[in-house]
C-alpha positions, 0 to 999 in steps of 0.5 A, spaced: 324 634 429 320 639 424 316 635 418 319 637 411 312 640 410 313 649 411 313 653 405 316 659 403 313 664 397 319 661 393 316 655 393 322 651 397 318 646 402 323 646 409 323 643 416 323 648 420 320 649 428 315 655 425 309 653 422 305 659 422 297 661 421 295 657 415 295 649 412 294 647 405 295 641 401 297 639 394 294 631 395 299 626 397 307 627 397 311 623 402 311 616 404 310 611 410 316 615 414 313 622 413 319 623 408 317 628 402 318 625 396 320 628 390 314 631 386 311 637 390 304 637 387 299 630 386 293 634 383 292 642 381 288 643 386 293 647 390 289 649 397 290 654 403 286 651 409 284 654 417 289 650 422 283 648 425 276 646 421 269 643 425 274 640 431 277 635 427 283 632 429 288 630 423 295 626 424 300 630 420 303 626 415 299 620 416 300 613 411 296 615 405 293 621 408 294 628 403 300 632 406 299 638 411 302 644 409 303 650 413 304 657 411 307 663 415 300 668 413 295 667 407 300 671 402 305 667 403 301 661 400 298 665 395 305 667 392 306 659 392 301 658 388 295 657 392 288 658 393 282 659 399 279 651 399 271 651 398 270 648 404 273 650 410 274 657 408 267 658 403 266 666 405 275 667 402 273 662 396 267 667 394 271 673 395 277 671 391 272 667 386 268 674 385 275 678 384 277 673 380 270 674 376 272 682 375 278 681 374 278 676 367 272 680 365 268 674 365 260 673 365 260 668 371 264 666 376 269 661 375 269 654 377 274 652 382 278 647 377 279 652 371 282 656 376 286 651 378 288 650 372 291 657 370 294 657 376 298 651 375 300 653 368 303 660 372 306 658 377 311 652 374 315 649 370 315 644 366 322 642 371 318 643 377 320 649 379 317 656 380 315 660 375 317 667 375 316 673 371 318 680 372 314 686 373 314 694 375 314 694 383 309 701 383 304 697 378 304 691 384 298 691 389 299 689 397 300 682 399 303 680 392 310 677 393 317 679 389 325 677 389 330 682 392 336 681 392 335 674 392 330 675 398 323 674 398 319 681 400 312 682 402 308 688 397 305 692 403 303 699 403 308 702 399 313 699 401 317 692 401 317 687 407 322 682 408 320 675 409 323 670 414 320 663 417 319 667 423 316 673 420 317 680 417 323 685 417 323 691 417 319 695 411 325 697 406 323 703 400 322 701 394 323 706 386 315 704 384 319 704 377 324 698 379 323 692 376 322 686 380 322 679 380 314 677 381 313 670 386 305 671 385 302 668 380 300 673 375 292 671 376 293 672 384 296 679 382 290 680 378 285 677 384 289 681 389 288 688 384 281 686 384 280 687 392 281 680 394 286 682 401 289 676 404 291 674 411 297 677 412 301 675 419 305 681 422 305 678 429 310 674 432 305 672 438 303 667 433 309 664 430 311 660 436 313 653 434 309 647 434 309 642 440 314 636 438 307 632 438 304 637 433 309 637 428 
């Protein structure tokens, strides 16, 4: 059976046999039987993760061991409220640190837990769950992620993109004046405005199931 450790840009964590092209952590959040628990986060430090790093090998979900969670593409991460880890993606962490540099105005480049922090004030609540916040959908750069109809969309090209645990519907028009609901924390917006472009997985090839071993 799949782990309860795949995420939806909504921030819902599922178990579901596709795990996608990116892992990511928020510290330690299941127990000794791989169960989540109820927390979703145990530090700020949200992160997006290569599936593969220097041949190292990992028992998901193991005893006193951070959570591994997968995500279908980079922006689907993003609009959960992560970011590129310093270590196993260094060259994606400069790049979104030195958007985010432009994009704040700022002097020096960010420290990776003041971004943290900002990020972690945008993307929840004080119940736990996400926070959003309406905006112009023409005003949206692509990678960012909105509502439709209750369905969380891709921002690309113009256009939107539905988003399913299997990959991408077929691309819908989209009034640039209609307001929408933004799932993107409003920082990553700006990041993604100021020329961070995320890994966005519009192949299907790469979306088959894990190995029951693997899970």
């Amino acid at each position: 059976m799949p782990l309860r450790n795949r995420v939806a840009p909504t921030g819902e964590i599922a178990a579901v046999p596709e795990r996608g092209a990116f892992m990511g952590n928020r510290g330690i959040l299941h127990d000794e039987n791989r169960r989540l628990g109820r927390r979703r986060w145990a530090h700020k430090a949200w992160l997006i993760c290569r599936t593969e790093f220097r041949n190292r090998h990992r028992t998901v979900m193991a005893p006193r061991r951070y959570t591994e969670l997968f995500f279908l593409d980079e922006a689907t991460a993003i609009a959960a409220g992560h970011r590129p880890c310093h270590e196993c993606r260094r060259a994606d962490f400069l790049a979104w640190q030195a958007a985010w540099q432009r994009a704040q105005g700022l002097d020096a480049p960010p420290r990776a837990p003041a971004m943290d922090a900002r990020l972690h004030a945008e993307r929840t609540l004080p119940g736990g769950g996400q926070r959003r916040q309406e905006s112009r959908f023409g005003e949206l750069p692509d990678g960012a992620f909105v509502l439709r109809d209750g369905a969380a969309c891709l921002v690309h090209g113009g256009r939107l993109h539905p988003w399913s645990w299997q990959g991408y519907g077929a691309p819908l028009p989209c009034d640039p004046a209609a307001v929408v609901t933004l799932l993107t924390p409003p920082s990553s917006v700006a990041v993604l405005r100021f020329g961070y472009r995320p890994a966005i997985n519009f192949s299907a090839n790469a979306l088959k199931p894990l190995a029951e071993s693997d899970n």
